[in-house]
C-alpha positions, 0 to 999 in steps of 0.5 A: 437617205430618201427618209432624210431628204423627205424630213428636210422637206416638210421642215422647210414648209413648216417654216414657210407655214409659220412665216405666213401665221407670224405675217399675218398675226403682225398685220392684223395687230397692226390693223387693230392698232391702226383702229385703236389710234382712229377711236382714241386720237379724236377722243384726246383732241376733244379733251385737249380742247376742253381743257384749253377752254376750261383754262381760258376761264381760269386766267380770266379769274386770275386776271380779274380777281387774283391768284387762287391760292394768294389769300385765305382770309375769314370773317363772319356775315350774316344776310337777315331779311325780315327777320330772318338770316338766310341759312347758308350752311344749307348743301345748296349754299356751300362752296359755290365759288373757288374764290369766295365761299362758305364750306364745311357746313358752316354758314356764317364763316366766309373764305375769301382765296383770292387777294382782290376778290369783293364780297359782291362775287360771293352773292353772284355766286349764291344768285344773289347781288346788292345793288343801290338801295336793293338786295335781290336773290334768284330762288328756284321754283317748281318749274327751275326757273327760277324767280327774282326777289327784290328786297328794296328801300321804301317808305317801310322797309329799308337795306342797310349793310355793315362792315365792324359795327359800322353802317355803310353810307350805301347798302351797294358799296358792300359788293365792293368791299374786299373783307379782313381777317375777323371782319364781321358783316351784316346785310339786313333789310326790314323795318327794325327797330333800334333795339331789333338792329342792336341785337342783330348786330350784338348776335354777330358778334357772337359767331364763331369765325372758324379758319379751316 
């Protein structure tokens, strides 16, 4: 009988025991939940933030030029300075705007994605603008910088746009200009020739457009 009650004993301390480890287990579970949600809160909050501005962004494109999405238009353009087409195809030329770009490789192919966005946002995307009589490019340099480059009329060379074979009555209107399926486009600025200018123009229309 004294065996029985002494078993009866140490099994009601062993519970006790055991109570104490599961309490103390809880607790520091707790804790390091506690922890956790103290690292991991800021973390969410911060990225919350980020994308609220990174929305912010996004309306005012919606806003100003259109849905993304509301458009897929092509058309074919060539930017000549000198003689010599810039070579968009280049990694450093492609896919610089969701609204209107060159991708795939390809460069002379444009992808306008929005229902109101000019050719102007493609060139400011590429550092690039045309603007009265001049058509200017920010290229980088050594120290990334970057230096302006103005190409602008004068008494030898002058800029010149055309939308379709058509020449433009201002080269700066082009930055304006919202393109159409299978328009073709070309921004050249020298001192061309009638021939040269002919060529130049009978070249374009020998690019492919290619609607990807």
């Amino acid at each position: 009988m004294f065996g029985k009650k002494k078993s009866s004993s140490n099994g009601g301390g062993s519970k006790v025991k055991n109570k104490k480890r599961s309490g103390s287990y809880l607790d520091a579970s707790k804790k390091k939940r506690q922890k956790y949600l103290m690292i991991i809160i800021p973390i969410i909050a911060a990225l919350v933030a980020i994308l609220a501005i990174s929305g912010t962004r996004y309306s005012s494109e919606i806003n100003k030029f259109g849905t993304v999405g509301s458009a897929h238009e092509h058309a074919a353009f060539i930017i000549n300075v000198n003689g010599t087409p810039i070579d968009f195809s280049q990694p450093q030329y492609q896919v610089k705007s969701r609204l209107i770009h060159v991708e795939g490789g390809d460069g002379f192919t444009l992808h306008r994605h929005t229902d109101r966005v000019p050719f102007g946002e493609f060139l400011r995307s590429e550092n690039m603008n045309v603007e009265d009589s001049c058509f200017s490019i920010l290229e980088e340099t050594s120290n990334q910088q970057g230096q302006q480059q103005e190409y602008c009329t004068n008494g030898t060379e002058e800029l010149r746009a055309f939308v379709n074979g058509k020449e433009l009555e201002s080269p700066s209107s082009l930055g304006d200009y919202i393109l159409k399926d299978d328009d073709r486009i070309l921004l050249i600025y020298g001192n061309q020739t009638a021939d040269q200018l002919t060529q130049a123009l009978s070249e374009l229309e020998q690019v492919p457009i290619l609607k990807t």
